[in-house]
N, CA, C and O atoms as a MOPAC input file, in Angstrom:
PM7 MOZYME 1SCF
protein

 N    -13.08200 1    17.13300 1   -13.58800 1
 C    -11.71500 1    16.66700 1   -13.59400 1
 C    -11.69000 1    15.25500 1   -14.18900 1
 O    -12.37000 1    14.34900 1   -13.70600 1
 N    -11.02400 1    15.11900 1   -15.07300 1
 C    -10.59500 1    13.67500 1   -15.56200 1
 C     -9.60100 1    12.78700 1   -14.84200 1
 O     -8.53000 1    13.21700 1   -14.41300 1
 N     -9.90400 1    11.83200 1   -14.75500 1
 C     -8.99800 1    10.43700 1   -13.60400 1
 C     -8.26500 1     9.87200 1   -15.14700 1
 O     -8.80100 1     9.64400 1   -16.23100 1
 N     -6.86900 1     9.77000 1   -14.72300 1
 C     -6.05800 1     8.68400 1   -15.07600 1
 C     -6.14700 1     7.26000 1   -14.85700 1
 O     -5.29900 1     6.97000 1   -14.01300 1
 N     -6.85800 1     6.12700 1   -15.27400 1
 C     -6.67500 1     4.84000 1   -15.21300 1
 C     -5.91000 1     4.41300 1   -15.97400 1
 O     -5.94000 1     4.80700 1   -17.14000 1
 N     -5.03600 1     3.52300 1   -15.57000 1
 C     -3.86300 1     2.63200 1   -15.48300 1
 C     -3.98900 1     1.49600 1   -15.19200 1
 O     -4.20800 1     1.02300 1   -14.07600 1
 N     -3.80600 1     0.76300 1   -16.57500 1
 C     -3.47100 1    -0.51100 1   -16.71000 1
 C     -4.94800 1    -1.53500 1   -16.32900 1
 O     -5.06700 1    -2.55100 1   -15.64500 1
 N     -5.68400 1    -0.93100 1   -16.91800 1
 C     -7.56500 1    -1.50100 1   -16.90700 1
 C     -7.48000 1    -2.72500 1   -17.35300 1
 O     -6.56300 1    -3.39100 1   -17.83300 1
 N     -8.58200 1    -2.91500 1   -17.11800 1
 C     -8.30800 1    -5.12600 1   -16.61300 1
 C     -9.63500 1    -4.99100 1   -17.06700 1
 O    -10.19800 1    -3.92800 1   -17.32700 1
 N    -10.33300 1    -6.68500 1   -17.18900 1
 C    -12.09800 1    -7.16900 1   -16.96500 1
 C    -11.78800 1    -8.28800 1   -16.36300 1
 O    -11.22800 1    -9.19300 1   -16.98300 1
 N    -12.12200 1    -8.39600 1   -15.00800 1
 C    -12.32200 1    -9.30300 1   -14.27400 1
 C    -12.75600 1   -10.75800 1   -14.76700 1
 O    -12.50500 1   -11.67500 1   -13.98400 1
 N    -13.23300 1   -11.00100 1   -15.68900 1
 C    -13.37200 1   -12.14400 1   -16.66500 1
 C    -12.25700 1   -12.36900 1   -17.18500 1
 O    -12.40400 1   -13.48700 1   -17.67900 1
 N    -10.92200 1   -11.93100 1   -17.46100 1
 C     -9.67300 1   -12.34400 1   -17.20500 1
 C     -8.45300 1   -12.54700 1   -16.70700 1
 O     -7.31500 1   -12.83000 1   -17.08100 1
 N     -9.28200 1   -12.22600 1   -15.39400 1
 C     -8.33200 1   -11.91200 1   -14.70900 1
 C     -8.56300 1   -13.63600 1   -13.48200 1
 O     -7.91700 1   -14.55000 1   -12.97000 1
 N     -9.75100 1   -13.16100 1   -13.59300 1
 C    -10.69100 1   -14.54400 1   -12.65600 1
 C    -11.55400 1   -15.68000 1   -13.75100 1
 O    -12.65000 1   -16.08400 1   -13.36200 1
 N    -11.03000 1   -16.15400 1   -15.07600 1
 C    -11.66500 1   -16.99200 1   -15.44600 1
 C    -12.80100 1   -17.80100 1   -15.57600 1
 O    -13.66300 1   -17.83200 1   -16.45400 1
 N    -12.60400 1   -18.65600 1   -14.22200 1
 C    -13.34800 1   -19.25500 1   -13.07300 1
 C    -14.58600 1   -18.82500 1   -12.43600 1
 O    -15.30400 1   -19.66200 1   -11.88900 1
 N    -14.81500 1   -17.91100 1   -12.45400 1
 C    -15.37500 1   -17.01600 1   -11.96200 1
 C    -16.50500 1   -16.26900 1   -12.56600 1
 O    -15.93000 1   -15.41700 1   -13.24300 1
 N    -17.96300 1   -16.07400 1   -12.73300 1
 C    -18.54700 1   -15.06800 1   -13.16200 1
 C    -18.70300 1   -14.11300 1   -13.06400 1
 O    -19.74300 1   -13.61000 1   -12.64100 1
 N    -17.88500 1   -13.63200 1   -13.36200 1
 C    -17.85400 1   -12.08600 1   -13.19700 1
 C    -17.87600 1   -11.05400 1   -14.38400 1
 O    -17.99500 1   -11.73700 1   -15.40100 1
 N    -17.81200 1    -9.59100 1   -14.75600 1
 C    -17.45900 1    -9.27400 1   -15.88400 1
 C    -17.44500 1    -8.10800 1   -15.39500 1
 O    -18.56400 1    -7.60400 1   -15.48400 1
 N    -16.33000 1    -7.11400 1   -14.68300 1
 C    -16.45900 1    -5.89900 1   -14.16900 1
 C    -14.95500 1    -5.03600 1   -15.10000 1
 O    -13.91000 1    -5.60300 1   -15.41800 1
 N    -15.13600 1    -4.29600 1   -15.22600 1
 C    -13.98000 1    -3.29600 1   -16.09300 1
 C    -13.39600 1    -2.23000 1   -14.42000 1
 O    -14.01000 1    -1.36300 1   -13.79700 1
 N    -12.45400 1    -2.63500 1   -14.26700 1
 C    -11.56900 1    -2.63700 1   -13.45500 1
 C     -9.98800 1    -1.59900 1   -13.69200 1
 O     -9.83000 1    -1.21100 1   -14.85000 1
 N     -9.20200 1    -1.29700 1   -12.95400 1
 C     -7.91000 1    -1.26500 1   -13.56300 1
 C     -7.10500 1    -1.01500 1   -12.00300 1
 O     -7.55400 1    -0.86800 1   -10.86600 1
 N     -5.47800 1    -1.05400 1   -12.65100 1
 C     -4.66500 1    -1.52400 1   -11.26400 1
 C     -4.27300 1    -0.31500 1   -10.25900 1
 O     -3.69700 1    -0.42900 1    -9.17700 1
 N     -4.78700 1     1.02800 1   -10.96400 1
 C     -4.56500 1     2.61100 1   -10.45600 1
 C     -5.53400 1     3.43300 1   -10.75500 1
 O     -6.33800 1     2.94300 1   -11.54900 1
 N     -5.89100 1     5.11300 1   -10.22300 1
 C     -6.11700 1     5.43400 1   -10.55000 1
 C     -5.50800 1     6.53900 1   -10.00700 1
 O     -5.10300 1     6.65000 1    -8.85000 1
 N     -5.44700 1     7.58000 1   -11.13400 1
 C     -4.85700 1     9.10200 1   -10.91600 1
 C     -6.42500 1    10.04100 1   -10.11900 1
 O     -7.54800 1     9.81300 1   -10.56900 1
 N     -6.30100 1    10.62200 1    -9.43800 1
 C     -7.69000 1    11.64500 1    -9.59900 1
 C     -6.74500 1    13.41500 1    -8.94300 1
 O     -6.10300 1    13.30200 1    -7.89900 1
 N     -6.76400 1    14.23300 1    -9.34300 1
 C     -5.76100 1    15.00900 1    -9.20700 1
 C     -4.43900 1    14.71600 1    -8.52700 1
 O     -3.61500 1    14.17900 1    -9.26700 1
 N     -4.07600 1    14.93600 1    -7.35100 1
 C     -2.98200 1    14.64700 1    -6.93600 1
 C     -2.89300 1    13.20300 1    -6.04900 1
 O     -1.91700 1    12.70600 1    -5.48700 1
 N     -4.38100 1    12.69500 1    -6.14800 1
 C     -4.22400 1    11.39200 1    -5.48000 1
 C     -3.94000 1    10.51300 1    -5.88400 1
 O     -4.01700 1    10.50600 1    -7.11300 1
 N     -3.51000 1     9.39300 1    -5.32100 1
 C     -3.22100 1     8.08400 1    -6.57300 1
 C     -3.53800 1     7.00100 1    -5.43000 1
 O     -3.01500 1     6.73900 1    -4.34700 1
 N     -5.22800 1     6.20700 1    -6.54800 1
 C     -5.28200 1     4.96300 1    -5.46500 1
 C     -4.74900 1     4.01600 1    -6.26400 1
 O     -4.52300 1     4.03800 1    -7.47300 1
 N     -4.50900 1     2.87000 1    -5.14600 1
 C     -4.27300 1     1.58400 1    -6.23200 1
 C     -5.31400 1     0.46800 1    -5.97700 1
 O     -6.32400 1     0.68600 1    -5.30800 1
 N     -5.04800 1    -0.68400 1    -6.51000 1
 C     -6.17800 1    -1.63600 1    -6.50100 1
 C     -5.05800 1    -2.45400 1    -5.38300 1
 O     -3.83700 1    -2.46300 1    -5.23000 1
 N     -5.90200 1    -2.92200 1    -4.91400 1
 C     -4.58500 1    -3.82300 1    -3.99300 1
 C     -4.15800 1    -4.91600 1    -4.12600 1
 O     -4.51800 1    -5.80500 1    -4.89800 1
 N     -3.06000 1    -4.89300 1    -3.08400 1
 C     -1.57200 1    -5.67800 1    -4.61600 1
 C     -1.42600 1    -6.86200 1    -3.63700 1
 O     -1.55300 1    -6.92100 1    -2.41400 1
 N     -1.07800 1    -7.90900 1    -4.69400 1
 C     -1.16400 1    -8.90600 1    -3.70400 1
 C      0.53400 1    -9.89100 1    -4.38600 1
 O      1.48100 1    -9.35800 1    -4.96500 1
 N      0.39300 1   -11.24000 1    -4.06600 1
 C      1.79800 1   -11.98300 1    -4.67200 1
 C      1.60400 1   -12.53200 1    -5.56500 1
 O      1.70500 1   -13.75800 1    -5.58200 1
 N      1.13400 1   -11.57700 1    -7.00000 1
 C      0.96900 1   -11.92700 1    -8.21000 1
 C      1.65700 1   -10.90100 1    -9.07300 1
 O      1.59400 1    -9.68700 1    -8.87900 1
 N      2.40200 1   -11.57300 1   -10.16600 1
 C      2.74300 1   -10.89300 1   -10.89000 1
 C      1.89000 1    -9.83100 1   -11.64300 1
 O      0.67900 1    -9.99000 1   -11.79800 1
 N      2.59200 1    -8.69500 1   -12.12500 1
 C      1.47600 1    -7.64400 1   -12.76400 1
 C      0.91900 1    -8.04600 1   -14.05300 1
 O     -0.19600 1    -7.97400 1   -14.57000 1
 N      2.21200 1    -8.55300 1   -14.44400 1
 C      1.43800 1    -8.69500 1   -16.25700 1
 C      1.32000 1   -10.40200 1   -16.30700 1
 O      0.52800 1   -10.70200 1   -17.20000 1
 N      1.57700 1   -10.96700 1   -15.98500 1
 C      1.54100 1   -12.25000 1   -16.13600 1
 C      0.12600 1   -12.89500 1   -14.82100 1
 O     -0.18300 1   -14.08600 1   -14.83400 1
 N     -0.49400 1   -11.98100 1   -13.90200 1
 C     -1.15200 1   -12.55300 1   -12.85900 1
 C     -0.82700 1   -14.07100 1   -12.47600 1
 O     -1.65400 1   -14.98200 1   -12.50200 1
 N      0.26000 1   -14.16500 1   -12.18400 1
 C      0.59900 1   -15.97800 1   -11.82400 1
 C      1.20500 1   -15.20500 1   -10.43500 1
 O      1.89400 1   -14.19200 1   -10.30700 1
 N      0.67200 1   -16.08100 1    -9.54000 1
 C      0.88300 1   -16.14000 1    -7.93900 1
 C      2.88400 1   -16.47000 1    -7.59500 1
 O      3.63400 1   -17.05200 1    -8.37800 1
 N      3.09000 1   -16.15900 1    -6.87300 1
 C      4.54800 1   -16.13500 1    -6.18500 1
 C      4.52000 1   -17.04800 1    -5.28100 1
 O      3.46700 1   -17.44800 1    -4.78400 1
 N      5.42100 1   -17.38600 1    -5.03600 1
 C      5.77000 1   -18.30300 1    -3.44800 1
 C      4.22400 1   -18.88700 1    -2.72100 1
 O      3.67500 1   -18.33800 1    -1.76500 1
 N      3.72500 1   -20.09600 1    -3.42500 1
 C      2.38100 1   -20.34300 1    -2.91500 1
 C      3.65800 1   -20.60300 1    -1.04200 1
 O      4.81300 1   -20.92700 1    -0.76600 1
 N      2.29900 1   -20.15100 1    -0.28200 1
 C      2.79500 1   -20.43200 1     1.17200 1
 C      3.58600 1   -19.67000 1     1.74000 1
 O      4.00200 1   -19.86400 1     2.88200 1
 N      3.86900 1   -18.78900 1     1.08400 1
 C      4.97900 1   -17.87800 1     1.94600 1
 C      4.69600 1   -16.17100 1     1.97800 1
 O      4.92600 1   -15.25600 1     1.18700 1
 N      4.16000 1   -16.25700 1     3.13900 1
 C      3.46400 1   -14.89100 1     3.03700 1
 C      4.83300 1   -13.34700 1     3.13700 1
 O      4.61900 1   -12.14700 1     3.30400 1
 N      5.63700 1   -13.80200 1     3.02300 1
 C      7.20600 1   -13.09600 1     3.40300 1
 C      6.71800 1   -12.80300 1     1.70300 1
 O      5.76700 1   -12.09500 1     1.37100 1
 N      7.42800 1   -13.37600 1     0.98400 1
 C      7.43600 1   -13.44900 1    -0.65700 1
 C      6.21500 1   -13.01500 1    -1.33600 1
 O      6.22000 1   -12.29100 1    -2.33200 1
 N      5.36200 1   -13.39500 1    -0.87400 1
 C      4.00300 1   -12.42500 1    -1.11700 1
 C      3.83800 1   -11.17600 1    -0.85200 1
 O      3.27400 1   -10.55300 1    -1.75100 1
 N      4.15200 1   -10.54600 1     0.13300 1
 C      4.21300 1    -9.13400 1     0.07100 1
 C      5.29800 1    -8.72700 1    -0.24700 1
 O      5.28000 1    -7.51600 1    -0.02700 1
 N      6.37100 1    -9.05300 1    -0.69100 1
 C      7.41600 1    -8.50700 1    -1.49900 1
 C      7.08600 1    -8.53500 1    -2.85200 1
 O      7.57700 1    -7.58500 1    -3.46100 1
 N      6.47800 1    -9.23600 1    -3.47700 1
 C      6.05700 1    -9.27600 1    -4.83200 1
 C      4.79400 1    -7.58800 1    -4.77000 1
 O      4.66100 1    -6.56300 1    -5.43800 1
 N      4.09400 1    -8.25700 1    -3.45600 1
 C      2.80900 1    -7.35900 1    -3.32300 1
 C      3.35500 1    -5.37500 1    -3.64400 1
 O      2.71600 1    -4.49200 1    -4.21800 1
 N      4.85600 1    -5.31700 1    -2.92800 1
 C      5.23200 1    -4.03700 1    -2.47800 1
 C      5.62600 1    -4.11800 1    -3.96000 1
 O      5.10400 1    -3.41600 1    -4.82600 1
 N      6.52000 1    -4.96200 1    -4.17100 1
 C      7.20700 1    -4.33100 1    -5.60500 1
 C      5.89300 1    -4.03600 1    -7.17200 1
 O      6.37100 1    -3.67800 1    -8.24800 1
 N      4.52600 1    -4.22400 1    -7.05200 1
 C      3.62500 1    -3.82600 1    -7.59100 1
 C      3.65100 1    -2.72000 1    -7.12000 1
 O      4.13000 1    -1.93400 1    -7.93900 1
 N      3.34400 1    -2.20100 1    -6.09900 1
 C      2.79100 1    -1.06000 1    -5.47800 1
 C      3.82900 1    -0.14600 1    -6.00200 1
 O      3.34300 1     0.90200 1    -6.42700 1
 N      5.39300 1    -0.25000 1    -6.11700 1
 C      6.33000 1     0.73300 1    -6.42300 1
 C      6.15500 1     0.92700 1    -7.64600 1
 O      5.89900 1     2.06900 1    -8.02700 1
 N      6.29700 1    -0.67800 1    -9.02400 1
 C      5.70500 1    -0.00900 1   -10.06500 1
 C      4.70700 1     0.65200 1   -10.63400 1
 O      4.82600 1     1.29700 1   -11.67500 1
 N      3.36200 1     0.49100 1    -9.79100 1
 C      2.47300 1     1.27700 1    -9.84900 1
 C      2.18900 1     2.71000 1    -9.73100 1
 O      1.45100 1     3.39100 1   -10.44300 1
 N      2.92800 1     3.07700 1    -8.66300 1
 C      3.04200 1     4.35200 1    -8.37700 1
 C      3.77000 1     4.98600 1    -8.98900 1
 O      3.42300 1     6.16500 1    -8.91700 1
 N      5.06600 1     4.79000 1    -9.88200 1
 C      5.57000 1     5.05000 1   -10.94200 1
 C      5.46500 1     5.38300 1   -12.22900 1
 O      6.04300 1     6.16000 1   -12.98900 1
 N      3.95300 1     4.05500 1   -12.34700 1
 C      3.20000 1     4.61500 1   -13.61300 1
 C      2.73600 1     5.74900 1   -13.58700 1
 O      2.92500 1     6.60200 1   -14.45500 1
 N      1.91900 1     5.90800 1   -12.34500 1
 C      1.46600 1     7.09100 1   -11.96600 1
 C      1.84700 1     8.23800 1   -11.59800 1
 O      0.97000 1     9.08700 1   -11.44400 1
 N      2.77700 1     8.47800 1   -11.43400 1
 C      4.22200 1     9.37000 1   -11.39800 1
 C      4.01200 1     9.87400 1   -10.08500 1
 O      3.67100 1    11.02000 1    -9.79500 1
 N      4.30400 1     8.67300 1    -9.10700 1
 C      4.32800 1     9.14600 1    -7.36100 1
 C      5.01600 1     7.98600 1    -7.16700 1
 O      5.01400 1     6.98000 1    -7.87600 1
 N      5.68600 1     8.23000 1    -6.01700 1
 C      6.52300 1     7.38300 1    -5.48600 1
 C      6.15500 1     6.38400 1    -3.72500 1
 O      5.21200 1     6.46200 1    -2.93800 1
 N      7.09600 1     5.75400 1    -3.73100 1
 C      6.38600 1     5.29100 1    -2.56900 1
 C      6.26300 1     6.10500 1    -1.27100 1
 O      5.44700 1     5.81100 1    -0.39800 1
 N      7.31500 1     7.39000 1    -1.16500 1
 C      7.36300 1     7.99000 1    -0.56600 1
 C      6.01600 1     9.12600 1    -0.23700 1
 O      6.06300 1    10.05700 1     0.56600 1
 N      5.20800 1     8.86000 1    -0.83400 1
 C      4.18100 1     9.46200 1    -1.44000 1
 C      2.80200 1     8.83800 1    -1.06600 1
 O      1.73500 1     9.10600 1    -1.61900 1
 N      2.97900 1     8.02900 1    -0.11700 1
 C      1.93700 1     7.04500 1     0.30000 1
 C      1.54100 1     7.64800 1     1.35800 1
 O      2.35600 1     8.24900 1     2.05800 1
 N      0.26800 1     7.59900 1     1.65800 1
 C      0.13800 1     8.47100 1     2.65200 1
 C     -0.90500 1     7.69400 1     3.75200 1
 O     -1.15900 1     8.11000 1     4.88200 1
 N     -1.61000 1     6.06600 1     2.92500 1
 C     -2.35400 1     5.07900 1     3.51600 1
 C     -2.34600 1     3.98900 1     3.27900 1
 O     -2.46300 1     3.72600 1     2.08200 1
 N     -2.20400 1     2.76200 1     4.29000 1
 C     -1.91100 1     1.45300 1     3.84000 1
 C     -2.89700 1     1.00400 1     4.97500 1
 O     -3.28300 1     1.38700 1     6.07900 1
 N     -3.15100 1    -0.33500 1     3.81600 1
 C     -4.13300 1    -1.10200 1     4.69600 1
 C     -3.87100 1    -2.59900 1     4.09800 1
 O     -4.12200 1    -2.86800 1     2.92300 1
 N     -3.35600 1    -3.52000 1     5.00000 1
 C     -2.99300 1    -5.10500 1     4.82600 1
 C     -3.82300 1    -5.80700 1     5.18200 1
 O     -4.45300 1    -5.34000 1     6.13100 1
 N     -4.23200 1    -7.04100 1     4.75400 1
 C     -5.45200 1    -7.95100 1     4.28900 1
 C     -3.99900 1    -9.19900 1     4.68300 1
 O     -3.02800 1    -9.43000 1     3.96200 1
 N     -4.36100 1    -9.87700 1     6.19700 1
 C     -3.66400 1   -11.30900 1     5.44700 1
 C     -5.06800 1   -12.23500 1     6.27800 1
 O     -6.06300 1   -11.98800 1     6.96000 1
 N     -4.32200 1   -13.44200 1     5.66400 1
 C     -5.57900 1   -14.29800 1     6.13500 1
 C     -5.41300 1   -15.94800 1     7.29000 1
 O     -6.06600 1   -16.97500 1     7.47600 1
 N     -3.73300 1   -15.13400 1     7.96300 1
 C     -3.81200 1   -15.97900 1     8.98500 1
 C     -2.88200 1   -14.87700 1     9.82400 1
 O     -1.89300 1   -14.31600 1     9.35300 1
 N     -3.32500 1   -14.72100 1    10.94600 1
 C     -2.78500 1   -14.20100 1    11.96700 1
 C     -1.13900 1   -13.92600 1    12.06700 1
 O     -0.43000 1   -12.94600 1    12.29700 1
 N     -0.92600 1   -15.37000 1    11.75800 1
 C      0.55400 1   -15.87700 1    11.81900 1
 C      1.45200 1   -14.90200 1    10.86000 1
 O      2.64900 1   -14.62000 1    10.92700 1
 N      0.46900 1   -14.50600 1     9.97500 1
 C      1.11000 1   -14.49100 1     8.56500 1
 C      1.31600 1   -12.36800 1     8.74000 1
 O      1.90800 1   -11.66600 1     7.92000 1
 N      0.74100 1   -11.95500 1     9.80300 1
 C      0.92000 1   -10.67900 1     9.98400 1
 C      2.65800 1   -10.22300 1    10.06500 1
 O      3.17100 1    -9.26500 1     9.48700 1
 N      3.34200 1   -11.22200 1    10.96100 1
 C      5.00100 1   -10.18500 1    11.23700 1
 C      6.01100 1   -10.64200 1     9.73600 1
 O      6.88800 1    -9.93100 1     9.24500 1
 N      5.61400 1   -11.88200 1     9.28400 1
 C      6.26300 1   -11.94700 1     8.14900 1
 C      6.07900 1   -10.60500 1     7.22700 1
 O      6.86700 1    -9.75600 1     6.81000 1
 N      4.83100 1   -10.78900 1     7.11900 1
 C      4.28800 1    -9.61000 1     6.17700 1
 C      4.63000 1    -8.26900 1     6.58400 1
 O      4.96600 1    -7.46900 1     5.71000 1
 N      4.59800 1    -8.00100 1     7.50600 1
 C      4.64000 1    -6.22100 1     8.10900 1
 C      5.99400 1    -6.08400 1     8.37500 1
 O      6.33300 1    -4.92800 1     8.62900 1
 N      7.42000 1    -7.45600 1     8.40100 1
 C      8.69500 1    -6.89500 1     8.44200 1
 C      8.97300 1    -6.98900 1     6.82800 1
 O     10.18000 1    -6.97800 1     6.58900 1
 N      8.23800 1    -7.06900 1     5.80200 1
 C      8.66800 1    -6.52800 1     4.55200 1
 C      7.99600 1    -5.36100 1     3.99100 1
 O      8.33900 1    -4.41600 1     3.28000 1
 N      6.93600 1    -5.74700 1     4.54700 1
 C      6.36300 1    -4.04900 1     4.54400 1
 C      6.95900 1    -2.65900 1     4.75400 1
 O      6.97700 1    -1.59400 1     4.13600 1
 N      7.44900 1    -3.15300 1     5.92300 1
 C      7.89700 1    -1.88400 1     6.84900 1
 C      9.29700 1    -1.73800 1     6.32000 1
 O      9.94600 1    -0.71200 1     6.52500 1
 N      9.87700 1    -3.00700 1     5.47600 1
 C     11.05800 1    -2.65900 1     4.82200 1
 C     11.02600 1    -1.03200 1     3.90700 1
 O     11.45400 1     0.12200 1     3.89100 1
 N     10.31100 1    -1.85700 1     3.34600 1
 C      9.58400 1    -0.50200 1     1.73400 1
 C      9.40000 1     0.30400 1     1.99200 1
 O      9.64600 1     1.15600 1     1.13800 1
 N      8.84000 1     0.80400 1     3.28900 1
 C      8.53300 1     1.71900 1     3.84000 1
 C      9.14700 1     2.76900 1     5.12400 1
 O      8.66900 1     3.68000 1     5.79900 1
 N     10.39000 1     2.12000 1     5.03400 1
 C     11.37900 1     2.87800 1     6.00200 1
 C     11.23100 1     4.30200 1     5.85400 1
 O     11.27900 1     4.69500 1     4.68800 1
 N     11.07600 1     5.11100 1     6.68400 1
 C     10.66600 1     6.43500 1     7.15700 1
 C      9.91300 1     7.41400 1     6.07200 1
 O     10.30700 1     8.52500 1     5.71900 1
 N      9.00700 1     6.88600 1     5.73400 1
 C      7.89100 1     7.10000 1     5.12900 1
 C      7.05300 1     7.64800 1     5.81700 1
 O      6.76900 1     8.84000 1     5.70100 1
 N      6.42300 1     6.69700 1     6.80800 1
 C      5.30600 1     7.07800 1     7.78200 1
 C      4.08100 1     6.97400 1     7.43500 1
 O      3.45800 1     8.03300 1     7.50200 1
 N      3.37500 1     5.86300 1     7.00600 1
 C      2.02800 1     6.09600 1     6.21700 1
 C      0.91900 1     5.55600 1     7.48700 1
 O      0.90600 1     4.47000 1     8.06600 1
 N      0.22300 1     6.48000 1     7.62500 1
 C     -1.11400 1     5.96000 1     8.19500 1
 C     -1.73500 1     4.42900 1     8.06600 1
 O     -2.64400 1     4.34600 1     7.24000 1
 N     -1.42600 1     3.35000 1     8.67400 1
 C     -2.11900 1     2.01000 1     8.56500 1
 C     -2.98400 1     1.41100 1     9.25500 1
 O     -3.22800 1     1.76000 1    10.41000 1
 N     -3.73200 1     0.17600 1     8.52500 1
 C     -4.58700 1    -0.25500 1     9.12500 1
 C     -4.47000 1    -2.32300 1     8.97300 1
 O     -4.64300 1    -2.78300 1     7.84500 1
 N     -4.31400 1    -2.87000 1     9.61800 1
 C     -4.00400 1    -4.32000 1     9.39400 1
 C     -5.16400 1    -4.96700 1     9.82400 1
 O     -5.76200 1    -4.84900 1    10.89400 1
 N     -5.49800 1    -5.93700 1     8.47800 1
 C     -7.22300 1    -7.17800 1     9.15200 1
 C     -6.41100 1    -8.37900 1     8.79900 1
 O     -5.44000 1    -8.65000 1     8.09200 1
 N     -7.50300 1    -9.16500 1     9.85900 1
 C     -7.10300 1   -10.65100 1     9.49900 1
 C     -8.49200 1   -10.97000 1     8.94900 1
 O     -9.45400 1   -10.78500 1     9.69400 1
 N     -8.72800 1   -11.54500 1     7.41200 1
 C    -10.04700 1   -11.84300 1     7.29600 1
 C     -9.89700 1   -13.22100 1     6.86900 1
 O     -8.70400 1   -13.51900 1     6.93100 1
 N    -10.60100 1   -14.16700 1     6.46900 1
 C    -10.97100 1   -15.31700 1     6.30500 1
 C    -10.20400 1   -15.94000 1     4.57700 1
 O     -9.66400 1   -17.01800 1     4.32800 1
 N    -10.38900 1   -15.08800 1     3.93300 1
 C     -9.84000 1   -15.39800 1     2.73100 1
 C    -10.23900 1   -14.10600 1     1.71800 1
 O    -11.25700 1   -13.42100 1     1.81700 1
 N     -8.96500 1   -13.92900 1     0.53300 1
 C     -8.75800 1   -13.25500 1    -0.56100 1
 C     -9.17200 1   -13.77100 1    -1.96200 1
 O     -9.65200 1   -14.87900 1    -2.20500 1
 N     -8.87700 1   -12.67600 1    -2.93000 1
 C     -9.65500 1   -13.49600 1    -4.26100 1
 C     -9.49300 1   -14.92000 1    -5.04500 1
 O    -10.08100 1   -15.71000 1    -5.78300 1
 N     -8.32800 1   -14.68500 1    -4.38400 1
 C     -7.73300 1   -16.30800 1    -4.94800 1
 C     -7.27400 1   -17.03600 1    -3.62300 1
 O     -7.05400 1   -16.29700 1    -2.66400 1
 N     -7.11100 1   -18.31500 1    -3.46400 1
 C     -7.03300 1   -18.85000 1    -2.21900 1
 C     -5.56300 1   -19.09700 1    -1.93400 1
 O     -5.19700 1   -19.48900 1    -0.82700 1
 N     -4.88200 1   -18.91200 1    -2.74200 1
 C     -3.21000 1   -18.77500 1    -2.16000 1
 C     -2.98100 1   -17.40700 1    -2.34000 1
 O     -1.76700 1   -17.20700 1    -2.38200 1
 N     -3.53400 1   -16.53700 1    -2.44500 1
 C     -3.35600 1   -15.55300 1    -2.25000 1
 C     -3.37900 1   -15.17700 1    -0.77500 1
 O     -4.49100 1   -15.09700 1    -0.25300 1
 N     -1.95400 1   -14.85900 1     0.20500 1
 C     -1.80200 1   -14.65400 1     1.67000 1
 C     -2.01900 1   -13.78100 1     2.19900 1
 O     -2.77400 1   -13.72100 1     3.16900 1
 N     -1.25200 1   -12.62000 1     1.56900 1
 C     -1.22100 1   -11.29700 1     2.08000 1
 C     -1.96100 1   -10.14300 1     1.02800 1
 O     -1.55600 1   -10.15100 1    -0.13500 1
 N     -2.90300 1    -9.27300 1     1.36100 1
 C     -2.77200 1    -7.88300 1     0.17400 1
 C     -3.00100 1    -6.45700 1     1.02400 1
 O     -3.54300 1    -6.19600 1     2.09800 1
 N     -2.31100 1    -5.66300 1    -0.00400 1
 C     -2.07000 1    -4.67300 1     0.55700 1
 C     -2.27800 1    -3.47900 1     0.14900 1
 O     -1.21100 1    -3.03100 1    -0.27200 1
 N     -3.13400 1    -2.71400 1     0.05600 1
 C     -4.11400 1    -1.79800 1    -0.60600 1
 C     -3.07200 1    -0.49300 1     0.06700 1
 O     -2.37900 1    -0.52700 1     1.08300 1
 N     -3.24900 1     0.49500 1    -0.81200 1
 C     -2.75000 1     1.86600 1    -0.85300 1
 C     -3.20300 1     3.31100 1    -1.81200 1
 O     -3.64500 1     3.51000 1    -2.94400 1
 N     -2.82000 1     4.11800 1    -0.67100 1
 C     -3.29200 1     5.80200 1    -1.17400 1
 C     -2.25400 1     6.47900 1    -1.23500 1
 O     -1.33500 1     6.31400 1    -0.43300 1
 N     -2.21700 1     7.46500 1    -2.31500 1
 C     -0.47600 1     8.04000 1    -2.10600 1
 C     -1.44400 1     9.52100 1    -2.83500 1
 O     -2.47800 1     9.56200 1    -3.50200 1
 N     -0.34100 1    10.80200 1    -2.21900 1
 C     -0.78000 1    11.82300 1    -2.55400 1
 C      0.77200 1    12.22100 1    -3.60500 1
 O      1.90800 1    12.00300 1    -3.18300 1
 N      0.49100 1    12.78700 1    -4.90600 1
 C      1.89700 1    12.89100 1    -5.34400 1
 C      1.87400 1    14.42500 1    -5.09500 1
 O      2.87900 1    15.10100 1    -5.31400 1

């Protein structure tokens, strides 16, 4: 079976700064599944960060990736079937999960929420990784 990738990246431009050099991309199709790379409060095509400090605005940027993504991929959000949120201060969980849970009004997706120490970029607050079956 052949996978659909969408919108392939190299981590050497994505992270500059950084040594890295991995061939990457922001989806992938594999029959009816669709993962994504997880989305954080950066723009898609421009990767410039949103609302440094405001983890509310960060996962609204984060969700509205995830919708165009799944679009590329021709599934919808309704179509999500696993979420898993990455923030990196405690605090920063109900901001984040009452815009979450906006996007996600009676959906119902299986979740999982961490608080870890820090993300790829350091104003980066919230991310939010997802599985959708179309």
């Amino acid at each position: 079976m052949a996978h659909t990738r969408i919108r392939k990246f190299n981590t050497k431009d994505t992270y500059p700064e950084q040594q890295l050099d991995n061939d990457l991309c922001q989806a992938v199709v594999a029959g009816s599944l669709v993962f994504l790379r997880g989305q954080v409060g950066a723009d898609l095509d421009t990767n410039e960060c949103v609302a440094l400090g405001d983890p509310a605005t960060q996962a609204e940027q984060a969700m509205a990736n995830i919708d165009t993504l799944l679009s590329e991929a021709g599934a919808r959000l309704e179509d999500i079937c696993k979420v898993v949120v990455y923030v990196t201060d405690i605090r920063y969980r109900e901001p984040a999960y009452g815009v979450i849970g906006r996007w996600l009004r009676g959906v119902y997706p299986c979740s999982t929420g961490v608080v870890v120490s820090g993300l790829a970029r350091p104003e980066w607050l919230v991310e939010t990784d997802v599985t959708a079956v179309s």
